[in-house]
C-alpha positions as CSV (number, residue, x, y, z in Angstrom):
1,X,11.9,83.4,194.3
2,X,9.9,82.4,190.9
3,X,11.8,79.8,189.1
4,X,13.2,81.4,185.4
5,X,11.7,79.1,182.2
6,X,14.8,78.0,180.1
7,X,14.4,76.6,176.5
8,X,16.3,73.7,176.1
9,X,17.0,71.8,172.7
10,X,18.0,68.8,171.4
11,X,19.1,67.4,168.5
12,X,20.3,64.6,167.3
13,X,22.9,64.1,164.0
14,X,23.1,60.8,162.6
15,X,26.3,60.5,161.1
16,X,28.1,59.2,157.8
17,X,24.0,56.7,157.4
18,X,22.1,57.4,154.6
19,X,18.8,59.2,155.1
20,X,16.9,55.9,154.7
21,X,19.2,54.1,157.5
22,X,18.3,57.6,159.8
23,X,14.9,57.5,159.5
24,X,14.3,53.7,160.2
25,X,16.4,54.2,163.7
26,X,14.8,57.2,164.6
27,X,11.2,55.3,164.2
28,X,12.2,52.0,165.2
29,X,14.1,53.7,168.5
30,X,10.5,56.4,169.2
31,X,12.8,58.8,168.6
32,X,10.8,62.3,168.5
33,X,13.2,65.3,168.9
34,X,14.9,66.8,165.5
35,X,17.5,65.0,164.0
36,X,20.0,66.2,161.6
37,X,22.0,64.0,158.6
38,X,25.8,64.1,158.6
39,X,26.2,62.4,155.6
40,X,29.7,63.5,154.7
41,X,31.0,64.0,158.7
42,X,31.2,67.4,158.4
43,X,29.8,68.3,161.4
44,X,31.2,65.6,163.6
45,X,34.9,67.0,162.0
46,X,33.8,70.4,163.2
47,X,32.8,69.6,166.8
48,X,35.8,67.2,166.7
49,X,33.6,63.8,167.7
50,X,35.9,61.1,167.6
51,X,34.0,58.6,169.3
52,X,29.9,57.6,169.1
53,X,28.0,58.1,170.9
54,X,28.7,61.2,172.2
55,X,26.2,64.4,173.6
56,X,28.2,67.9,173.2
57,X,26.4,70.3,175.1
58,X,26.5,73.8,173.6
59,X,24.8,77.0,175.6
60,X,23.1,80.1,173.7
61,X,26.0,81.5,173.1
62,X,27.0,78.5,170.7
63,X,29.9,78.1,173.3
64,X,30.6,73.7,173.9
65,X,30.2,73.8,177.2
66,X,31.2,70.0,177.3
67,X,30.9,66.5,175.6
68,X,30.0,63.3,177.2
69,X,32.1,60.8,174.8
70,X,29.7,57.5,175.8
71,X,26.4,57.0,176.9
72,X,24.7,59.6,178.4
73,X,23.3,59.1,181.9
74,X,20.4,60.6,183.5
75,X,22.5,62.2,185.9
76,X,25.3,63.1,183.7
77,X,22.4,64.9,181.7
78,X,21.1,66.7,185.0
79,X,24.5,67.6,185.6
80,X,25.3,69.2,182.2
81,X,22.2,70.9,182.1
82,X,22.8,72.6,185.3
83,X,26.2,74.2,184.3
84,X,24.3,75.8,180.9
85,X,21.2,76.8,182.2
């Protein structure tokens, strides 16, 4: 059995900082995947994030599959990649 490829993305949103604030994180941290500005919240209101940090997992079907409301863990990342792949 030949193991199937799955595209996986993510992307960061740095929420209510200025663009300036964003950027100096995301270099200061080696931060390399896309990252998003959520200047006004907007997003966070629509994916309902209460709490930071928190990883929302979403599958193709732009379904949230779940939401880790704390630091993500390796294996809490393992695990959640598992139930969407």
């Amino acid at each position: 059995m030949q193991a199937q490829k799955k595209d996986i993305v993510f992307l960061g949103i740095d929420f209510q900082e200025s663009s300036s604030d964003a950027t100096s994180f995301l270099q200061l941290h080696g931060i390399t995947y896309l990252a998003g500005l959520d200047a006004n919240g907007s997003i966070a209101n629509k994916y309902g994030v209460t709490s930071l940090p928190q990883t929302i997992f979403i599958d193709r079907k732009v379904t949230v599959t779940n939401r880790e409301p704390q630091e993500l863990t390796i294996q809490e990342l393992s695990r959640n990649l598992q139930l969407i792949t």
